[in-house]
VMD Tcl script that draws the C-alpha trace (Angstrom):
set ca {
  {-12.44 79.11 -4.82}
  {-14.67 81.70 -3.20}
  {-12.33 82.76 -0.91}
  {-9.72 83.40 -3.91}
  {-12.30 85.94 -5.96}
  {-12.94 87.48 -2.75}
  {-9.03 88.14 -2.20}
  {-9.14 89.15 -5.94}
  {-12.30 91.89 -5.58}
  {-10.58 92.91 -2.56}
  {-7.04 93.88 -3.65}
  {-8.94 95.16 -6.83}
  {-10.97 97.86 -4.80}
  {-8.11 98.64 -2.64}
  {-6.20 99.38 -6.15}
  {-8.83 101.70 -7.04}
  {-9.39 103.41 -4.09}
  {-5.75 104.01 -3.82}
  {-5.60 105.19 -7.66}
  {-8.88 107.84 -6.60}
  {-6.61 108.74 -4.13}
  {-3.58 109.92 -6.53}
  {-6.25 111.16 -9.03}
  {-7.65 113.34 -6.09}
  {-4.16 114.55 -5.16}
  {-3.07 115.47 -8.62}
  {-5.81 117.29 -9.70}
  {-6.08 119.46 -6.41}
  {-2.25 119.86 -7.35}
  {-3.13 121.22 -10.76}
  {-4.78 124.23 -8.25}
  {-1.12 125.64 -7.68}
  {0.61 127.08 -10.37}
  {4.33 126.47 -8.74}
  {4.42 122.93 -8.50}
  {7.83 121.70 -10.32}
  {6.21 118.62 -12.30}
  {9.14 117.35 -13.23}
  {10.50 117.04 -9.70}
  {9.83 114.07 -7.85}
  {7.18 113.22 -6.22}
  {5.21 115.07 -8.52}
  {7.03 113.66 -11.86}
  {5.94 110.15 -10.60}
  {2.49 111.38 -9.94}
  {2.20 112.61 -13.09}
  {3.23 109.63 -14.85}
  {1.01 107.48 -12.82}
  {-2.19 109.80 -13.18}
  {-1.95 110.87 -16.72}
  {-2.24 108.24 -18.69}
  {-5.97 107.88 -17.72}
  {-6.23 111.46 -17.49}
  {-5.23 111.81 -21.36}
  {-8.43 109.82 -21.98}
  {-11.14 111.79 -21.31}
  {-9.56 115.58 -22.15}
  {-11.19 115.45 -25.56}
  {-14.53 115.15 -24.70}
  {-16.14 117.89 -22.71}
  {-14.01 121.19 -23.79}
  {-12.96 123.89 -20.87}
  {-15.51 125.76 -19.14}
  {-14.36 129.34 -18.51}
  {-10.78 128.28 -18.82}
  {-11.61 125.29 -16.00}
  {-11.16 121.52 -17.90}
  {-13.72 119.72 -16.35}
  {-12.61 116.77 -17.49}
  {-11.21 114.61 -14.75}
  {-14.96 114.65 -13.51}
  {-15.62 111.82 -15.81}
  {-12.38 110.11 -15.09}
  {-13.73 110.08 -11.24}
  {-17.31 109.14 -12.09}
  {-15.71 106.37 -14.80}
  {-13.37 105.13 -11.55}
  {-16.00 105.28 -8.98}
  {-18.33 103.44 -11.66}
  {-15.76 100.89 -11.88}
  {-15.45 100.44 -7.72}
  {-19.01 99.90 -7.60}
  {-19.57 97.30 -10.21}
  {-16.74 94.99 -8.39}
  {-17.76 95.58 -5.11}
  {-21.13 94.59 -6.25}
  {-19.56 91.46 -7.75}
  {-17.43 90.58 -4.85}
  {-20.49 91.05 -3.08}
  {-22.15 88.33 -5.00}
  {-19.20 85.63 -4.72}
  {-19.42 85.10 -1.33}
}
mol new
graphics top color blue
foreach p $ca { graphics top sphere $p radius 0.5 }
foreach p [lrange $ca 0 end-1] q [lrange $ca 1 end] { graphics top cylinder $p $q radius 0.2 }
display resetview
């Protein structure tokens, strides 16, 4: 049984870290005004990202035209990482 919540934390951090990853890439995309977004890859980027993106957009407004927004998205994530690694920790 141990050995199956390990797999479990496991491919759930390598989800996330893969997910901080895309979050990471979009938002330094976001940088360059000429990126087609509804070309691939970046239309499947987009759709991927978003989603969580959208979540937190309402809550701290632009500073100086710059939404800071996807800060807490990556704090939220990393958050997230280091409560089940802490757990998977635990299991073994």
């Amino acid at each position: 049984m141990t050995n199956s919540l390990t797999l479990l934390f496991s491919s759930f951090l390598g989800f996330l870290q893969i997910y901080l990853i895309l979050l990471l890439i979009r938002v330094s995309l976001t940088w360059f005004p000429n990126v087609n977004w509804y070309g691939q890859p970046f239309y499947s980027l987009s759709r991927l990202t978003d989603p969580y993106l959208r979540m937190f957009r309402g809550i701290v407004p632009p500073l100086v035209g710059i939404d800071i927004s996807p800060i807490l998205g990556f704090i939220l994530l990393q958050c997230i990482m280091q409560i089940a690694s802490n757990i998977g920790l635990s299991t073994n």
